[in-house]
Every structure is written in C-alpha cells, then in structure tokens.
N, C-alpha and C positions, 0 to 999 in steps of 0.2 A: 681707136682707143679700146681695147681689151675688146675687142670682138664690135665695137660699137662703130658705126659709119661716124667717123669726124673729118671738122674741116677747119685744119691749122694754118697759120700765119708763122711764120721765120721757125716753122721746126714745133710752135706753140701752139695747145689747144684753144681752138677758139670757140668749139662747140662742136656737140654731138649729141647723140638718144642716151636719154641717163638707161642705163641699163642693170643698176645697183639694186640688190632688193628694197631698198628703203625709199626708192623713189617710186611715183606713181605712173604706172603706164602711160604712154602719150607725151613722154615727159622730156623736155630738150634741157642740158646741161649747156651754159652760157657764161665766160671767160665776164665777168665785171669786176671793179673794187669794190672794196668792202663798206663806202661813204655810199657808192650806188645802188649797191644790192641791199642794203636800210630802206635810202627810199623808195625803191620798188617794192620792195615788202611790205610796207609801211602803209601806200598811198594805190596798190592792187594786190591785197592778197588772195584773190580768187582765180589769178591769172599766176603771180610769183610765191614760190612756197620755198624753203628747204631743208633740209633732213638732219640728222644728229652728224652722217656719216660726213658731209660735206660743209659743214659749220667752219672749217680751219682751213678752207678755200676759198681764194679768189671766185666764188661762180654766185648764182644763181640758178634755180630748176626751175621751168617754165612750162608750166601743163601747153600743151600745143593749139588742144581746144577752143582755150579763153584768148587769144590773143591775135589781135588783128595783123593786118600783113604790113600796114605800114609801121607798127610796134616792132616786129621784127625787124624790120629794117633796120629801124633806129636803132635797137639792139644790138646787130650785128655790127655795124658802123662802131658803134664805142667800143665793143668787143675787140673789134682790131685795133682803132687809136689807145686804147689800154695795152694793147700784148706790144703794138710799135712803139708804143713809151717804154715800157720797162726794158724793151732789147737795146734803146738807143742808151739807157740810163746803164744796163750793164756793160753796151759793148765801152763805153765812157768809164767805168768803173774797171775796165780791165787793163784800158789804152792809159791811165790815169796811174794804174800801181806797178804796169810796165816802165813807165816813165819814171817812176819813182825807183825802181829797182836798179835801175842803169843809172842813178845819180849814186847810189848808196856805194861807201867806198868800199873792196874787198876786204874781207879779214886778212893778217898778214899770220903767218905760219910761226 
C-alpha cells in the first residue's frame, strides 16, 4: 500500500505500517468497522489512536509498542472476518442485480 508492506485478504487491505504523516511512527494501520474501532478507542486509548486523515475509514492506528501479541491476534482475526463479510455481502449484492437485470424485460424500439 503506497510504498507500505501490507497484507490483504480477497484483493482487501487488511493491514499495514501507517506510513501517512499524520500517523505516529511504530504505527500499524488495521481493516475494523466503525462499532469496533469506538470501542477500542474508547476502552484502550494508549494502545488505539486515530488521525483526522483516516476518520472516513473502515481502520484503526495501533501504536505497535502498546499492544500485546495475543491482542494482535485478535485483531487480525476480525480484520479478516470483516474484509470476508463485506466481499460475501458484495459478491451477493452483484449476483442479486444480475439476477435482476435478466428478469427486467427489454425496451422495445
């Protein structure tokens, strides 16, 4: 990701080195929703922080420092049940208005 080592799920980022000026060194960028990344904010914020730049994204910033390995783990684990849900939700969302397209009758000239 723009120069950053990442490691993606279905094509998806699922995380990488923030490497944005606005993040702080040491800093890992992490694929979550937006109900999850509240309460990690919320309930560690000396470990989960995030920036103005990345407010309108699905993530979290995670200083690398604060954060135990079996935290990551966990982490990483919902990072992908999150990126596996929205592709099953979209490939559903595509097969869904294909289906619909093939009912719809043609215009007639």
């Amino acid at each position: 990701m723009y120069g950053s080592p990442a490691l993606k799920v279905h094509g998806r980022l699922l995380t990488c080195l923030a490497i944005h000026k606005s993040a702080e060194p040491g800093s890992l960028v992490l694929r979550t929703d937006f109900d999850e990344r509240a309460a990690l904010l919320a309930e560690e914020p000396e470990t989960y922080y995030l920036t103005d730049h990345y407010v309108n994204h699905p993530i979290v910033l995670v200083r690398l420092s604060r954060i135990r390995t079996d935290q990551l783990r966990d982490l990483l684990r919902s990072a992908s049940r999150f990126i596996t849900t929205h592709e099953r939700q979209r490939l559903s969302r595509r097969s869904t208005s294909r289906k619909a397209a093939k009912r719809r009758p043609l215009a007639r000239e």
